[in-house]
DRENMIMAR-311913 format. One line per 4 residues: number of its first residue (from 1); their letters; for each residue z, y, x of N, C-alpha, C, O. Coordinates in steps of 0.2 Angstrom, whole numbers. Atoms other than C-alpha are relative to their C-alpha. Layout:
<recs>
NUM	A	Z,Y,X,Z,Y,X,Z,Y,X,Z,Y,X  ...
</recs>
This chain:
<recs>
1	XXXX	-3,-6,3,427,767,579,-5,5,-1,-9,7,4  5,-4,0,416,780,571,3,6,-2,0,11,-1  -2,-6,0,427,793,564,7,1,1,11,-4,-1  -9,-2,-3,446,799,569,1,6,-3,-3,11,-2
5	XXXX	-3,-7,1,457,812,560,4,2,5,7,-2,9  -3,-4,-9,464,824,574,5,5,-5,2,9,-9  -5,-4,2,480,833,567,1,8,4,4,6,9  -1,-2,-7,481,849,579,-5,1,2,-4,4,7
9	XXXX	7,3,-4,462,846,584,-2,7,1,-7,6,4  4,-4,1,458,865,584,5,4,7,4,9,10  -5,-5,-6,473,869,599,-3,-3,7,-9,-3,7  -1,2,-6,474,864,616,-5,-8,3,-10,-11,4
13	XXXX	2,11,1,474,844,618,-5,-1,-5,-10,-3,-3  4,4,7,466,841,601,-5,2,0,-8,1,-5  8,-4,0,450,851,605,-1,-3,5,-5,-8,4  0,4,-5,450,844,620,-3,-9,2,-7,-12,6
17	XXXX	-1,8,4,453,825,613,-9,1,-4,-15,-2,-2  8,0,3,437,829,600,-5,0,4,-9,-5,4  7,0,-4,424,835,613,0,-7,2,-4,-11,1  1,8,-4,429,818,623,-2,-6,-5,-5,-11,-3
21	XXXX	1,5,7,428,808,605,-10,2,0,-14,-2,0  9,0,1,410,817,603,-4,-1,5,-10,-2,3  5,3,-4,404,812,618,0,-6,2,-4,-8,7  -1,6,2,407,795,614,-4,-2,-5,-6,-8,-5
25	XXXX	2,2,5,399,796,598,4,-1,-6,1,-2,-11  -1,0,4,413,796,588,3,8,-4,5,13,-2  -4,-8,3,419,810,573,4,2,1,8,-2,1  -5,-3,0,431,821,576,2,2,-9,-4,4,-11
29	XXXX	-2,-3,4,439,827,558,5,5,1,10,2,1  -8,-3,-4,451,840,563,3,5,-6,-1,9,-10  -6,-2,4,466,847,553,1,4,3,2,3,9  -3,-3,-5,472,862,559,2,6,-5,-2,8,-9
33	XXXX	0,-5,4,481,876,552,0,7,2,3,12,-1  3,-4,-4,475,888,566,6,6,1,5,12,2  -4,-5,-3,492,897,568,1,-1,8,3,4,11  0,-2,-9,491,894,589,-10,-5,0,-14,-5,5
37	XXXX	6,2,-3,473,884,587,-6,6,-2,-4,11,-4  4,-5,-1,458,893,588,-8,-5,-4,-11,-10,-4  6,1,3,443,895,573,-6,-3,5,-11,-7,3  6,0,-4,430,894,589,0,-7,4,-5,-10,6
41	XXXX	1,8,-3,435,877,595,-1,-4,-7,4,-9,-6  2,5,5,430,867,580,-7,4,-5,-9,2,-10  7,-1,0,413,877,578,-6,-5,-1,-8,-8,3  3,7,-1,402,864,571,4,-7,2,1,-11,6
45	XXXX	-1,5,0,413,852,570,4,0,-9,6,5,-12  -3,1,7,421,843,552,6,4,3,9,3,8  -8,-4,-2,437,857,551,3,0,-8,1,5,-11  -8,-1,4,453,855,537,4,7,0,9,6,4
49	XXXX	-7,-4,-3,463,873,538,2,-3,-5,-1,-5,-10  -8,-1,4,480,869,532,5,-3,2,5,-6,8  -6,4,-3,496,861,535,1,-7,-1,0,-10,-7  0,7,0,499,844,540,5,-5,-6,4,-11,-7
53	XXXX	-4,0,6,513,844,527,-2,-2,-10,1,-4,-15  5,-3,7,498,848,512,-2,-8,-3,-8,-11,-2  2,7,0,498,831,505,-7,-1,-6,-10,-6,-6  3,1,3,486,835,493,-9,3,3,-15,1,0
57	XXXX	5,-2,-6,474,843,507,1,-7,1,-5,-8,0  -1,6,-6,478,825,516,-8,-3,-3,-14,-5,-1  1,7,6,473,815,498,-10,5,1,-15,2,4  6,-1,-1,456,826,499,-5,-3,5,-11,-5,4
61	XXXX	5,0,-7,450,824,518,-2,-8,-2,-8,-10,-2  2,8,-2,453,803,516,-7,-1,-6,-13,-3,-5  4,2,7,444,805,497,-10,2,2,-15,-1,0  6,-4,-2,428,816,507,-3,-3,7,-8,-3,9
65	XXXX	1,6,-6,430,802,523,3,-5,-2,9,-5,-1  -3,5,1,434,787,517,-1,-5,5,2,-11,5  3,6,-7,427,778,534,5,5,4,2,6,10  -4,-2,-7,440,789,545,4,-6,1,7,-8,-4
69	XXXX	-4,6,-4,447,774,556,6,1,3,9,-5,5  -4,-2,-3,460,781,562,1,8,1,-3,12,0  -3,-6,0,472,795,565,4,3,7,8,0,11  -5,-3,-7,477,806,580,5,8,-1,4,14,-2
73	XXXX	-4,-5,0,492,816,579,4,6,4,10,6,6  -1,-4,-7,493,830,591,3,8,-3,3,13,1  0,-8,1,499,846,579,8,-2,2,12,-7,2  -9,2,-1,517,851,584,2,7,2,-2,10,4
77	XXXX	-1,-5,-4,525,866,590,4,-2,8,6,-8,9  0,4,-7,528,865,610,3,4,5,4,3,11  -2,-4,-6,536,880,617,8,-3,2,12,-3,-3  -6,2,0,554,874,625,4,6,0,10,4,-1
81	XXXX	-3,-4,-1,562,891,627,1,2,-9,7,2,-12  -1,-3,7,557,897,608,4,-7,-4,7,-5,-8  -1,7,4,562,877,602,9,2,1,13,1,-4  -7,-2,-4,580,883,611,3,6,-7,7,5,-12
85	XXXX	-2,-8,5,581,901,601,0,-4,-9,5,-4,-13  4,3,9,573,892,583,1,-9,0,-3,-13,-2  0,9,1,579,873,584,-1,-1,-7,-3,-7,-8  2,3,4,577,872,566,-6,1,-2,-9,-3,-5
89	XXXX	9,-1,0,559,879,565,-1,-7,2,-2,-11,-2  3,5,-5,555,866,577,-1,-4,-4,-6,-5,-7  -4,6,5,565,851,567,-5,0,-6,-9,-5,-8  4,0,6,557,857,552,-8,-1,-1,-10,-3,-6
93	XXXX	7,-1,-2,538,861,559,-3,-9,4,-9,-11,3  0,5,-6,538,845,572,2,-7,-5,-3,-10,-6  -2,2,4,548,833,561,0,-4,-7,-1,-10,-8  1,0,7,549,835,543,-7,-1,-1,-8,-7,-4
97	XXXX	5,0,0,532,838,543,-2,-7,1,-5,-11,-2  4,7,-5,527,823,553,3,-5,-6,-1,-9,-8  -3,6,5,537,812,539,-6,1,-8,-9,-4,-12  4,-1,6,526,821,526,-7,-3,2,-11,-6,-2
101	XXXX	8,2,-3,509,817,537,1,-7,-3,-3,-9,-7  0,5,1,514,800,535,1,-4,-3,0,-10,-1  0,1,8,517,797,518,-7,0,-1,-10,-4,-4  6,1,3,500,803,517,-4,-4,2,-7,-7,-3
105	XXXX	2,6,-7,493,792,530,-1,-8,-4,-6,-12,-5  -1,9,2,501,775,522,-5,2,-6,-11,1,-6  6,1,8,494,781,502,-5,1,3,-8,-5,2  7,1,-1,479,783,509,-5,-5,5,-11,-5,6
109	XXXX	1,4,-3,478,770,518,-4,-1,8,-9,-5,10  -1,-2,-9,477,775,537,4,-5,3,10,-4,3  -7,4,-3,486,761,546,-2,-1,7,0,-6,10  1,0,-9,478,765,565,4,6,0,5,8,-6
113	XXXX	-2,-5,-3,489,781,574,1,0,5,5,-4,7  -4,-2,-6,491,788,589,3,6,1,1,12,-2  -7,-5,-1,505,799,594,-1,2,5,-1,-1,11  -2,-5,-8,505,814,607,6,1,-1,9,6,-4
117	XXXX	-5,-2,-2,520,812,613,2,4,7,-2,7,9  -2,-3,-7,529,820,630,6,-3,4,11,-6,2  -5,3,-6,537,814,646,6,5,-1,11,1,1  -8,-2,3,553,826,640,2,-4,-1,6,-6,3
121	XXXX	-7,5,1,561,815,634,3,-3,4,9,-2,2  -4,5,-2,565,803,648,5,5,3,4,11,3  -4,0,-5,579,804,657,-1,1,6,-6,-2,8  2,0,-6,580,809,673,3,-5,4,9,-6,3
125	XXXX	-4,2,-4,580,797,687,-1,2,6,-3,7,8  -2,-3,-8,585,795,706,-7,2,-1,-9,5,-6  6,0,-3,568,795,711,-8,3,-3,-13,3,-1  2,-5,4,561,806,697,-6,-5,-2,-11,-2,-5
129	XXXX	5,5,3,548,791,692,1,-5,-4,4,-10,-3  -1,4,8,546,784,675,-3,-5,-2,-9,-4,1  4,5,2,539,770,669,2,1,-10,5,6,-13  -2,1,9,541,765,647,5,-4,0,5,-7,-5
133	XXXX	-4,4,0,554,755,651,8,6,1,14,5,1  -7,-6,-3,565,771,657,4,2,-5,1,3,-10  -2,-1,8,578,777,645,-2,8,-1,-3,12,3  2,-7,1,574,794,636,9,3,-1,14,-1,-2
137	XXXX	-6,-2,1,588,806,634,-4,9,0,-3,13,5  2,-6,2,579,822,627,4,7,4,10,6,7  -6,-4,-5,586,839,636,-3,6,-5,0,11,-3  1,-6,1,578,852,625,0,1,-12,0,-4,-16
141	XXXX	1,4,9,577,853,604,-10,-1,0,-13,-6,-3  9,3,-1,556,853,608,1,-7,2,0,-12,-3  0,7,-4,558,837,619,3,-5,-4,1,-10,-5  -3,6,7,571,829,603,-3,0,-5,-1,-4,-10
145	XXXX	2,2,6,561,832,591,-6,-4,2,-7,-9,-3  1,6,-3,548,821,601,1,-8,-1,-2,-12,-3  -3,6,1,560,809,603,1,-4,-7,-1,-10,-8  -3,0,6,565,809,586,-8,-2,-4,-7,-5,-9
149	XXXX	6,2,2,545,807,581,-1,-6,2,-4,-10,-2  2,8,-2,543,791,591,4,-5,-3,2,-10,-3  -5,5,2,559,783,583,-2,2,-7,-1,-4,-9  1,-2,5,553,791,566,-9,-7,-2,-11,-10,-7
153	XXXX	5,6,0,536,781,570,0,-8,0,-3,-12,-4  -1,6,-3,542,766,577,4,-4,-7,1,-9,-10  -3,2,8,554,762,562,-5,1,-7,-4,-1,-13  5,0,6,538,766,550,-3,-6,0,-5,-10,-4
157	XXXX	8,8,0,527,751,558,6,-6,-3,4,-12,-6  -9,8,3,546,739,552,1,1,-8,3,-3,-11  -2,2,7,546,745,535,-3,-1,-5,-9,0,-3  3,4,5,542,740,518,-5,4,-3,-5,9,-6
161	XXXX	8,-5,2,524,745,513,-4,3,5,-10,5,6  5,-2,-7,520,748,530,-4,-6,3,-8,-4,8  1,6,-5,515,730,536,-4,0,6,-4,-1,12  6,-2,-4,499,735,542,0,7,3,-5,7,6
165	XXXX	-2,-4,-6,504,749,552,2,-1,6,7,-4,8  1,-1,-8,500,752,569,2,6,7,-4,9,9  -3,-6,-4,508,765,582,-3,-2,7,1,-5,11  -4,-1,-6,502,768,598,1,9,2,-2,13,0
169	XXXX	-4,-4,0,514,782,606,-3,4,7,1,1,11  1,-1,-8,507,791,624,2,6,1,-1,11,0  -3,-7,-4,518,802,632,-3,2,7,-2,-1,12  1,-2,-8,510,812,645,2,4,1,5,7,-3
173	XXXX	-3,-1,-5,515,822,656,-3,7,2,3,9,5  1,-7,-4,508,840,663,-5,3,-2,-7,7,2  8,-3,1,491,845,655,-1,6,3,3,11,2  3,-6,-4,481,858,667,-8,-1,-1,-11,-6,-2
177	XXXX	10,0,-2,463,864,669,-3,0,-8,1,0,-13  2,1,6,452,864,654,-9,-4,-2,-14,-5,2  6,5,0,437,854,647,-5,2,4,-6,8,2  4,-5,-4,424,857,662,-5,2,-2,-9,5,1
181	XXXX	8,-3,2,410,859,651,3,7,-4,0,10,-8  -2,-7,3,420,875,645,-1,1,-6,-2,7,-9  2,-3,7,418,871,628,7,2,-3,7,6,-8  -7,-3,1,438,875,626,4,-2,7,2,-4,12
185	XXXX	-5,-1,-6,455,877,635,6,3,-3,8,3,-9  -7,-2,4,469,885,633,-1,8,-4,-4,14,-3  3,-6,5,468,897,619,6,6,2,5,12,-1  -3,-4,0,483,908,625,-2,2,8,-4,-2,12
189	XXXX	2,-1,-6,480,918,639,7,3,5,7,5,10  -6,0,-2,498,921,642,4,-5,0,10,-4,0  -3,7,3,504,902,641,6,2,5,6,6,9  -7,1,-3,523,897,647,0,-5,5,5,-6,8
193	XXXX	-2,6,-4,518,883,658,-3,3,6,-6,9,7  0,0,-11,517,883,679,-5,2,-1,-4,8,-3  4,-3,-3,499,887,681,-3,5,-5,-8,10,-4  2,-8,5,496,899,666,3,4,5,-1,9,7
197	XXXX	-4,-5,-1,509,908,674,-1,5,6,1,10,8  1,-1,-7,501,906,692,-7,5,1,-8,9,5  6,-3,2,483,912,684,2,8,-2,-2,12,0  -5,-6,2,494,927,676,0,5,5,-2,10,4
201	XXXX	-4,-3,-5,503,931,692,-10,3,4,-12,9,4  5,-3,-4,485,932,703,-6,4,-5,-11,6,-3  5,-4,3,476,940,691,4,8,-2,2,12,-5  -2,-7,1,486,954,690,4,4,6,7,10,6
205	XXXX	-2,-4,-6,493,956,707,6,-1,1,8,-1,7  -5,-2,0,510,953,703,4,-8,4,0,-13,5  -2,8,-3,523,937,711,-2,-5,-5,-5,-4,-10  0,7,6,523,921,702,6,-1,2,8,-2,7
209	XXXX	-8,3,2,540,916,697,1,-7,1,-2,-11,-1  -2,8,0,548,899,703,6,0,-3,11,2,0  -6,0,5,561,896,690,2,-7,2,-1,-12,2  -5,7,-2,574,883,697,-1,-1,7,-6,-2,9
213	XXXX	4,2,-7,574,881,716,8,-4,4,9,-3,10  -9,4,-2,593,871,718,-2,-8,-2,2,-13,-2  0,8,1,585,854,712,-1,-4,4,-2,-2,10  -1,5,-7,586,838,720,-6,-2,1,-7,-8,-1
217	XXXX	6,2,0,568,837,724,-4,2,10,1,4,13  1,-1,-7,559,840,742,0,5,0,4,6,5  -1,-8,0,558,859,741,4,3,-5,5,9,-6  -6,-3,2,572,861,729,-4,4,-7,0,8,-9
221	XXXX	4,-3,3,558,867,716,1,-5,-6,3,-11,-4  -1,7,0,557,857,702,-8,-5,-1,-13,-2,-1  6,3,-2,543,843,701,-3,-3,-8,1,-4,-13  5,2,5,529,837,688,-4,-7,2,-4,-10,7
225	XXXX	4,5,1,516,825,684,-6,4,-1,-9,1,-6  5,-3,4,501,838,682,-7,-5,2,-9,-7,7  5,3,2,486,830,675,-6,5,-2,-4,11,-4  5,-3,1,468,837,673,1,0,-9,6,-3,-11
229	XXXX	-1,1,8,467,839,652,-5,-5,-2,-5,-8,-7  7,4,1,450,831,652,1,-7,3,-4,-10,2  0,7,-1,457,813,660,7,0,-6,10,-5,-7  -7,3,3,474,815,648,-6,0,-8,-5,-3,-13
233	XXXX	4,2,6,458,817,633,-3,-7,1,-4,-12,-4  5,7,-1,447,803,641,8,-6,-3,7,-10,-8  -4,5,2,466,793,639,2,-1,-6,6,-5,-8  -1,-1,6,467,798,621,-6,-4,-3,-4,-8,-7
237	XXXX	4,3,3,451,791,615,-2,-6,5,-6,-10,3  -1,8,-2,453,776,626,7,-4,-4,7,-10,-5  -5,2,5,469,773,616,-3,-2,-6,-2,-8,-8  5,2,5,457,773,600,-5,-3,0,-6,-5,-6
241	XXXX	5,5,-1,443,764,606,2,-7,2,-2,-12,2  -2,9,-1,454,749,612,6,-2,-5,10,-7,-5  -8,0,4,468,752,598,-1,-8,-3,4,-11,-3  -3,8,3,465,733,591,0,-3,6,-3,-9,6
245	XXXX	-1,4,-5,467,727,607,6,-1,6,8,-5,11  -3,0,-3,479,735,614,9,-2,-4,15,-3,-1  -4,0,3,490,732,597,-6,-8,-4,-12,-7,-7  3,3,6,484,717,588,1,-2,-8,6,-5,-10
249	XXXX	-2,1,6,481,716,569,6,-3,-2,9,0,-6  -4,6,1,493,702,568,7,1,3,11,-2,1  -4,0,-3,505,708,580,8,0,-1,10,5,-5  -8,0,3,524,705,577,3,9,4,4,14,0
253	XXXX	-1,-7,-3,528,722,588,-7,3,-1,-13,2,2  7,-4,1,516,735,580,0,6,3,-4,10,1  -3,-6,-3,524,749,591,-3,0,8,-4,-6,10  2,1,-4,516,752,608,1,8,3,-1,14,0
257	XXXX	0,-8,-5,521,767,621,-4,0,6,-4,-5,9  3,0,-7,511,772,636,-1,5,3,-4,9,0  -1,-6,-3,512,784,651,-7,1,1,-12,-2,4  6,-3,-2,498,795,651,0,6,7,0,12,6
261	XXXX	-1,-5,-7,500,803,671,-6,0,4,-12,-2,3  7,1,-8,491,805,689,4,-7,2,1,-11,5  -4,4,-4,506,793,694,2,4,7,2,1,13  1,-2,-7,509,807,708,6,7,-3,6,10,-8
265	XXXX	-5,-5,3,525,819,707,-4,8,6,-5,7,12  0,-5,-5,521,838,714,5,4,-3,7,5,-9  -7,-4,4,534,850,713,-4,7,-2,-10,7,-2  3,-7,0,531,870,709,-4,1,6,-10,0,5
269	XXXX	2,-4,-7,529,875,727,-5,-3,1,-10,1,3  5,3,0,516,862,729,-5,3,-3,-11,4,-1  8,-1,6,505,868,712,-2,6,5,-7,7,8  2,-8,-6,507,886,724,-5,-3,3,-11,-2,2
273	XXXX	4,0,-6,500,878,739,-7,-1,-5,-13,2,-3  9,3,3,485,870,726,-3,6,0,-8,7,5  3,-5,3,481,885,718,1,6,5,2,12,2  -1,-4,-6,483,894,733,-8,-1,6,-11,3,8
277	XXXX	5,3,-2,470,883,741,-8,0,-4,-14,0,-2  9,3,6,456,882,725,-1,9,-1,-7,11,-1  2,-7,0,458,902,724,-3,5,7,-6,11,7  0,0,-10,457,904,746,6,7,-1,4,12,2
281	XXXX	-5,-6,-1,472,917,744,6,-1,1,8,-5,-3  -5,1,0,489,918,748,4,3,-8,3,9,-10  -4,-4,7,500,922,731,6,2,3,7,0,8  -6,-2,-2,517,932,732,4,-4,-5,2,-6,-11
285	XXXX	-5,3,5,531,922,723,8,2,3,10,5,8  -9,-3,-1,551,925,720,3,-5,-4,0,-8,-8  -3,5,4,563,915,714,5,-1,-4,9,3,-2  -4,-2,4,574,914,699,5,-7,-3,7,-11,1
289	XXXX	-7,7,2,588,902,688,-6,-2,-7,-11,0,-10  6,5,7,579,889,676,0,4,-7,5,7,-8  1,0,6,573,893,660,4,-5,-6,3,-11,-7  -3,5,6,583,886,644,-2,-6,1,-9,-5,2
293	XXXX	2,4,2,581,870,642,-6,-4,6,-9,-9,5  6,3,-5,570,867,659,6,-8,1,12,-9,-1  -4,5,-2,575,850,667,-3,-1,8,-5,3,12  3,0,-11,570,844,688,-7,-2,-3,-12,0,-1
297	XXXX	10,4,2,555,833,678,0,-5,2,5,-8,2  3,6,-2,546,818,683,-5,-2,1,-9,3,-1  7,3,0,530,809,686,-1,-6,-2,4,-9,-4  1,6,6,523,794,678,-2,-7,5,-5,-7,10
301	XXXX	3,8,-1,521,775,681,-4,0,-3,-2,3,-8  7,0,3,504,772,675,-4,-5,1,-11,-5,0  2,5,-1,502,755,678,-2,-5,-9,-4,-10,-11  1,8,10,502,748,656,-4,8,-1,-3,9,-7
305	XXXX	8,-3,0,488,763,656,-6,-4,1,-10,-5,-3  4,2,-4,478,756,667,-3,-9,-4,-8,-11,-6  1,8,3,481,736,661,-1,4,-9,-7,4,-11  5,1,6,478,741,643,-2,3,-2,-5,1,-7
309	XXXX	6,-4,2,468,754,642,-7,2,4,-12,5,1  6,1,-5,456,753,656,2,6,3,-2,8,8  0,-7,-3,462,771,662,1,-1,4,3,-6,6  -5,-4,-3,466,780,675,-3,7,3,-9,8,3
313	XXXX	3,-6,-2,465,798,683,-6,-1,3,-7,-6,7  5,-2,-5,449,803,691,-1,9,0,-7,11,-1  1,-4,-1,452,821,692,5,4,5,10,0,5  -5,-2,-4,462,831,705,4,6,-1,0,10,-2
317	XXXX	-1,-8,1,473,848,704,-3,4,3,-4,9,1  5,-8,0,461,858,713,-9,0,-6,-13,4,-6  6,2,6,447,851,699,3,5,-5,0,9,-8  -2,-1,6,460,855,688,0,9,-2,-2,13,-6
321	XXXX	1,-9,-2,463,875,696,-7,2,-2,-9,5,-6  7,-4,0,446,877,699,-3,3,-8,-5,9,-10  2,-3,6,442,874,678,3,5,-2,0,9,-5  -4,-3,2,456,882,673,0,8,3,4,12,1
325	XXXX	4,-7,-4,449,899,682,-2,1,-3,-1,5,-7  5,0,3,433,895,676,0,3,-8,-4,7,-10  -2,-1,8,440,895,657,4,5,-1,7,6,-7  -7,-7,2,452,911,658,-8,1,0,-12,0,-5
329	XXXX	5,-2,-1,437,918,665,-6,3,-5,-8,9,-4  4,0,4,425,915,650,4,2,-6,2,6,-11  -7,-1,6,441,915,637,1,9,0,4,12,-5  -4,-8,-1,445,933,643,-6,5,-3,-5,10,-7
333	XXXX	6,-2,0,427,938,641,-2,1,-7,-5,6,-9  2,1,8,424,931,622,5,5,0,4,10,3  -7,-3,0,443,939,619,-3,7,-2,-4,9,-7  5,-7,-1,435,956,625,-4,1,-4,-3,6,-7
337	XX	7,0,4,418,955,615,4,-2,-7,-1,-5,-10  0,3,8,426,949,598,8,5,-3,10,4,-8
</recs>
């Protein structure tokens, strides 16, 4: 594989996803229509602004790359509280769109994809550990329109004109930390997830919020899956590098889902103790009632990672704190000077 369309390529993941693609050797071409990504993370690399929707931008990039091998779909909106307030933004932004991407995809004759999906979906079980076998039951309209992408994909590889269409789908699970060569990270320095909120709280002196502390979990707190971002990129471009092996040309099921995790559940109160330990400080925290749409969570079986894609984690959450310092750090810095 030598070059991949990156949907999204200029946000969070998908910049992320690229640097790991380029240090492999293969292109990134990244699409992006920089309302939450950032012009500075696709710096010298091939950059599309516009909307994933723009089918006539699509008809250009294939016309200007006719060797992109494949497609990574990572643009989406993600926030769950705003998905709650705006369900049809989302629907419409996350969804509709993704129908339009895929229209362009088939005429242009794109038949590799991978799909960033998310562990929202599942269902919660007893023992909060998911496997692809577990049933999904979405809890939020961000997490259903997810759902709703995977069955919109899945039904694309079965119908007519699609033959040769290929899906693999990987839902993961917690992204923290950022690429440790600091070439990106997270572009918001206000983010909604656990440990933005953690880097937030101690950089300004104030508690860190534990929203939810009545779940069924070992401290009542609720529990995740968090993942460095640079091994959930390493399993994105291992998804693309073995995509005709882990789906065969010929395959009667051209649909393939797989858990991108650590395999290790930690609750809130645990990420505390991390980033407690990676910074040598104690933090103040206070307790409150869940956020719309939160759920207890889960963590991932990561065993059909492993067998078909050679993956598995090698980074750890205080790897993950330590970058994820390191990148406010520098991010706060440009920020400032620009």
């Amino acid at each position: 594989m030598k070059k991949v369309l990156i949907t999204g390529g200029a946000g969070y993941i998908g910049s992320t996803v690229a640097s790991a693609l380029l240090d492999q050797g293969i292109t990134p071409v990244v699409l992006d229509d920089l309302s939450k990504g950032r012009a500075e993370f696709v710096e010298d690399r091939v950059f599309y602004r516009g909307d994933i929707a723009d089918a006539a931008l699509l008809d250009r990039i294939f016309a200007e790359h006719p060797d992109i091998d494949a497609a990574l779909h990572c643009a989406a909106r993600i926030v769950v509280p705003e998905s709650v307030s705006q369900p049809l933004y989302y629907y419409r932004e996350n969804v509709a769109k993704t129908v339009e991407l895929l229209e362009s995809l088939q005429r242009n004759g794109c038949t590799r994809v991978v799909f960033s999906s998310s562990a929202s979906i599942y269902a919660p079980t007893p023992d909060a550990r998911v496997d692809e076998s577990c049933p999904v039951d979405a809890n939020s309209p961000y997490a259903r329109t997810k759902q709703m992408m995977e069955q919109v994909l899945q039904d694309w590889t079965r119908g007519h004109g699609a033959e040769e269409v290929r899906v693999i789908t990987l839902r993961y699970f917690n992204p923290i930390g950022a690429d440790p060569r600091l070439r990106t990270g997270l572009q918001d320095l206000h983010p909604t997830h656990a440990l933005g909120k953690l880097i937030e709280a101690h950089a300004t002196g104030t508690p860190f919020t534990i929203t939810g502390v009545d779940w069924a979990t070992r401290d009542g707190s609720g529990i995740r899956d968090y993942i460095h971002v640079q091994d959930v990129a390493e399993a994105h471009a291992a998804a693309l590098t073995r995509f005709d092996e882990v789906i065969k040309p010929a395959a009667d099921d051209r649909y393939r889902v797989i858990n991108i995790g650590t395999g290790e559940g930690t609750t809130v109160r645990e990420l505390v103790t991390a980033f407690e330990r990676a910074v040598g400080t104690t933090l103040g925290t206070r307790e409150a009632d869940p956020r719309p749409g939160d759920v207890i969570g889960c963590y991932a079986g990561i065993d059909t990672a492993r067998d078909l894609l050679g993956w598995t984690p090698r980074r750890t959450i205080d790897e993950a704190v330590t970058d994820a310092l390191a990148w406010r750090t520098k991010w706060s810095t440009h920020l400032a000077a620009s």
